[in-house]
N, C-alpha and C positions, 0 to 999 in steps of 0.2 A: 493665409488666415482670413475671414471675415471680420471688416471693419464695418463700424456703424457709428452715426450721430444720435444720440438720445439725449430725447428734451428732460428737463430737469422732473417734469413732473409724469412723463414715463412714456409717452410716443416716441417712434423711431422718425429721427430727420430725415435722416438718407442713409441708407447701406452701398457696400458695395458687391459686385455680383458673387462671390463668395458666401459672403453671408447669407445672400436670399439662398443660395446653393442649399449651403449646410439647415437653414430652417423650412428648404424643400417648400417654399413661398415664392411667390413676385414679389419684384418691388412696391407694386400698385397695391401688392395688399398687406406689406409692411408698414409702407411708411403709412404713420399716422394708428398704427397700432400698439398698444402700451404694452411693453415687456413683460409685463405679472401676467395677462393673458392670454399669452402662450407659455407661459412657464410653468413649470411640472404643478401641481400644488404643495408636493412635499416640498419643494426644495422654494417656496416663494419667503417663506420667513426668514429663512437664513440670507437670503440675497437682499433683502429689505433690510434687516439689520445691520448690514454691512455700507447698503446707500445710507443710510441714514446715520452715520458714523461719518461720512464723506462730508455729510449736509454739517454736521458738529464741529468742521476741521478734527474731529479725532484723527480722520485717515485720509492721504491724496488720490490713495489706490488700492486696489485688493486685487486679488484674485479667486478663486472659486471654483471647483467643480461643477456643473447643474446642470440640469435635465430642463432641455424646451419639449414642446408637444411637439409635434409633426399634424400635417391636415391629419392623417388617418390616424393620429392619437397616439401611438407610440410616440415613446422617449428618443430623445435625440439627445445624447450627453455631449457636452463641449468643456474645454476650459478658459474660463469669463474672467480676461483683464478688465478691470474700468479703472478710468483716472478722470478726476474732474476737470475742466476746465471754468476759471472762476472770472467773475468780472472785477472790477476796480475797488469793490465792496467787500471783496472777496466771498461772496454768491455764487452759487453754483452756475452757470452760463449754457454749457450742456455735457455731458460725460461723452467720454468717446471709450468701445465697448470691442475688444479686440477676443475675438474666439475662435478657438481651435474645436475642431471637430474630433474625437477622440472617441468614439459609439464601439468602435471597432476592438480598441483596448477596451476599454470596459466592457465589454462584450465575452472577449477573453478573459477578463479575469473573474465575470461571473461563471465563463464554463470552468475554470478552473476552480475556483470554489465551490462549486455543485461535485465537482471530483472528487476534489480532497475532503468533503463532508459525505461524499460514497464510502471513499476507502477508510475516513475515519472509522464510521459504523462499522463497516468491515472490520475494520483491526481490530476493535473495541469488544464483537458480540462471537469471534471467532473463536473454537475451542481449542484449537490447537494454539502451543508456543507460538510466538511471531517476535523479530527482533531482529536487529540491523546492529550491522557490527564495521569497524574499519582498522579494518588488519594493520599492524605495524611490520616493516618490513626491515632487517639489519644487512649491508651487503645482498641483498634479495632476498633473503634467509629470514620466513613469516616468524617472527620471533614474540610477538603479542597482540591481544586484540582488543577493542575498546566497547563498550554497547552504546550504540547510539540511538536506539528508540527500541520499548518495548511495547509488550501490548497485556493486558490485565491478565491472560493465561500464563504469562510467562512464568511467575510466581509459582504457580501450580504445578507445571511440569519439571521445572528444577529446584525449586526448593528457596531458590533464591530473591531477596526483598527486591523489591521498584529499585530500593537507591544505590542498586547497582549503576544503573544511570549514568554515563558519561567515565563512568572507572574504569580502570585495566582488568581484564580476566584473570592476569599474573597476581594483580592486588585482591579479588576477589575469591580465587581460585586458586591460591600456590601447587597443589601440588597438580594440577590437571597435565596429560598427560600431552604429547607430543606430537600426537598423531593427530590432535584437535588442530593445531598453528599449523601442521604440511597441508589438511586438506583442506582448508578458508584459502589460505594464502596461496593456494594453488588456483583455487575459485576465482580469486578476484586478479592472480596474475593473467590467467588464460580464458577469464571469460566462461569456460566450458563450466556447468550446471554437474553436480552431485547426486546424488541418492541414495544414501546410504546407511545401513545399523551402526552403531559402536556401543560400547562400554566407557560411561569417564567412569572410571575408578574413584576417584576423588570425591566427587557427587554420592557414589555407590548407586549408579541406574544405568539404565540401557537405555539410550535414545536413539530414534527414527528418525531420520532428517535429511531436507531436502534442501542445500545450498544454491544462492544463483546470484552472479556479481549486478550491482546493480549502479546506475548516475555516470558519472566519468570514469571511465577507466583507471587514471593518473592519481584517484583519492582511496582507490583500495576499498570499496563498502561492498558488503557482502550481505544480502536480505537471508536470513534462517528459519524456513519453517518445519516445526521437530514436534512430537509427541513422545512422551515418558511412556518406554513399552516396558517398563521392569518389570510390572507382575507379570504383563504377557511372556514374558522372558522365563520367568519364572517357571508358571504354570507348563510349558511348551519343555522345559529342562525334567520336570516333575512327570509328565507323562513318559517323557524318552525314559525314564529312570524307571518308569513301572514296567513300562514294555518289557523292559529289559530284564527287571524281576521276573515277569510273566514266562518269556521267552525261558529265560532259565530253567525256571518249573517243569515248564513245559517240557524240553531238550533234556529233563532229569529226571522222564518218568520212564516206566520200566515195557510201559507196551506204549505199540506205534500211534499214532493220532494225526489225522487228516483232516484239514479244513474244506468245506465242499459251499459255492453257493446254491441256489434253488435249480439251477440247470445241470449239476453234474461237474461242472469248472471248479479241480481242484486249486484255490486259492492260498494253501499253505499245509505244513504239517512239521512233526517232531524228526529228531534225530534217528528215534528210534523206528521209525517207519521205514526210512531212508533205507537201515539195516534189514529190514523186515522185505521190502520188496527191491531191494539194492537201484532204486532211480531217484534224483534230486527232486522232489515236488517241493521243496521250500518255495526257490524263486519262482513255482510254475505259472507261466502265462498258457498252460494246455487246455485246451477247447476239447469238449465232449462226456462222454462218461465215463466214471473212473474206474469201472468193473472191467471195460471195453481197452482203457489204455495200459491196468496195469494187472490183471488176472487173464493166467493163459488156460 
């Protein structure tokens, strides 16, 4: 750590080589330089307020986080013991200023705040469901799950309020179905990532979702990101159900019927063609003309 002598009214006495290190100074151009003048200017008030509470006897010592300048003007953060040393009057005599260089951590913890205010907005402005969960596990047997952070879509796609928040799914969700607890808890025993449709019943929707365990292993959290495809579900069950009308019609009319694109590639046809020229063109993938493949 850097130690320093500082006179009562704000020169450095004497430091030692540490200290000129950490403020990337000489001694020669320390000493005899007042603290507040290399000190960030946001952080000068608070560090005055706190000498000057030393100067009251309010305080013998403090400590503090704060920002000195560097020659090139960047921030150098340290963290600043001072304790006074007092004469017979009990006067301040000179403070002695013990500081740890710490640039490094706080360094990190602005990139990590710059992250977690990326992935905030992320979570925040994303339209899909997003939500974290930590599986309960009975004899290994995923038996319940908990929600441990949502995100403002998740409402929308299930149906379900915020203050599901911190609840059980069992408490939330009674009758959901089983096949939700095997495949979480499969997620976060094995690591291995999902992808996959279901039905909860329960809810009454079809979700689309993408599982992947996430933090420690040993805590079981499991990160969910899902979209509500019901109506696509729907709609996609709706047209199979017309085809199927159509096809019917079609296979129940009384003369043959051949589908043909712009080149001749018969692409499909009825039952009753089938009978009429006795060859399969439903499934046909045949290339050419169909005067040429099926008129002798």
């Amino acid at each position: 750590v850097g130690v320093a002598r500082v006179s009562p009214d704000g020169p450095f006495l004497e430091l030692n080589d540490r200290y000129c290190a950490i403020l990337r100074r000489s001694r020669e151009e320390l000493v005899g330089e007042g603290w507040k003048e290399i000190t960030h200017p946001d952080d000068v008030a608070a560090d005055v307020a706190l000498v000057d509470k030393v100067f009251r006897g309010e305080l013998e010592n403090f400590t503090l986080e704060k920002r000195y300048l560097a020659p090139d003007g960047s921030s150098i953060w340290v963290n600043l013991t001072v304790s006074a040393e007092r004469n017979s009057d009990s006067s301040v005599r000179y403070f002695i200023a013990i500081a740890e260089d710490i640039s490094e951590r706080k360094a990190a913890e602005e990139a990590l705040r710059r992250s977690e205010e990326r992935y905030r907005a992320l979570f925040e402005s994303m339209e899909q469901g997003f939500c974290t969960i930590q599986v309960t596990f009975d004899r290994d047997q995923p038996v319940d799950y908990r929600f441990t952070e949502l995100n403002p879509a998740f409402s929308e796609h299930t149906g379900l309020d915020q203050d599901v928040l911190g609840r059980s799914v069992r408490e939330v969700i009674p009758g959901l179905e089983a096949s939700w607890f095997q495949r979480y808890g499969e997620v976060a025993r094995t690591g291995i990532s999902q992808r996959f449709v279901d039905h909860a019943e329960a809810l009454g929707r079809w979700f689309e979702v993408y599982a992947f365990r996430i933090g420690d292993p040993a805590e079981h959290n499991v990160a969910l990101l899902f979209s509500d495809i019901t109506e696509r579900v729907r709609q996609e069950q709706a047209i199979r159900e017309s085809e199927a009308r159509l096809r019917a019609v079609i296979d129940s009319m009384p003369v043959g019927l051949v589908f043909a694109d712009a080149e001749g590639r018969i692409t499909g046809g009825n039952q009753r063609v089938q009978e009429i020229i006795g060859a399969d063109v439903i499934p046909s993938e045949r290339t050419g003309d169909y005067s040429r493949d099926y008129v002798a």
